[in-house]
N, C-alpha and C positions, 0 to 999 in steps of 0.2 A: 802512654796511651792506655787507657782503662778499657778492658773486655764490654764489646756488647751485652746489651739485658738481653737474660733468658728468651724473655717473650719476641723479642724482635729477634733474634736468632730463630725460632721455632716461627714465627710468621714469617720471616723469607723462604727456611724451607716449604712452609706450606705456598707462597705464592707460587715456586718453580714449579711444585707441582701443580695445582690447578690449572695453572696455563698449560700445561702437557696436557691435563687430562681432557679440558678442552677441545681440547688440538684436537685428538682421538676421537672426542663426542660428537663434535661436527662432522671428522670424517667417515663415524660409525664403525670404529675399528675399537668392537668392544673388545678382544682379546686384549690391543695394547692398554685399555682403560683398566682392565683387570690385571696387568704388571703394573702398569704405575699406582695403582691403590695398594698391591701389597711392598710392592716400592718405597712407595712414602711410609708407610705402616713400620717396615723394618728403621730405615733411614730415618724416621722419628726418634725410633726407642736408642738405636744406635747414640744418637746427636742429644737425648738425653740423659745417656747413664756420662755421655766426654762432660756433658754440664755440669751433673753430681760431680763428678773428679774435678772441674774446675773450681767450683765451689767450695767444696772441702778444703782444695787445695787452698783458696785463696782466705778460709778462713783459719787455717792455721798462722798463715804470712802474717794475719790481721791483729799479730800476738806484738807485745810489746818492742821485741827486737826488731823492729822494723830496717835496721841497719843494718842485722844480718843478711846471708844470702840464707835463700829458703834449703831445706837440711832435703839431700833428695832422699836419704833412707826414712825419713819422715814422709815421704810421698809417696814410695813404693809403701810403704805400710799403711797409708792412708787408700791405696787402691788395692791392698791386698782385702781390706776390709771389706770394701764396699764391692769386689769381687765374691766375697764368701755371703753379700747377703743372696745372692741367686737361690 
């Protein structure tokens, strides 16, 4: 089974939200519209630094040995990386 595309990953999370925040806008319950906007805000960035590491990830696999299994100290050192760019 091949991982969803980025973009459709990031457009579901943004649908959940908008139907939330909806919710709230109609029932004028601006405090919760101001959690769910820093909500998704977080839970965006969150769901795209897991993508970067899937990515990376999946471009190392993308290397000739495809018969191998993937090396996991090759993967903690691929997110040790991309940890230190913060």
């Amino acid at each position: 089974m091949s991982p969803r595309a980025r973009q459709q990953v990031l457009d579901n999370l943004d649908a959940i939200y908008r139907e939330a925040y909806e919710r709230a806008k109609v029932a004028k319950d601006e405090r919760r519209m101001a959690d769910l906007d820093a909500a998704y805000q977080r839970e965006q960035l969150l769901l795209e630094v897991l993508l970067d590491i899937r990515d990376a990830l999946g471009a190392r696999s993308g290397s000739p040995e495809k018969s191998s299994p993937p090396d996991p100290v090759a993967a903690l050192e691929t997110i040790r990386r991309i940890t230190k760019l913060r």
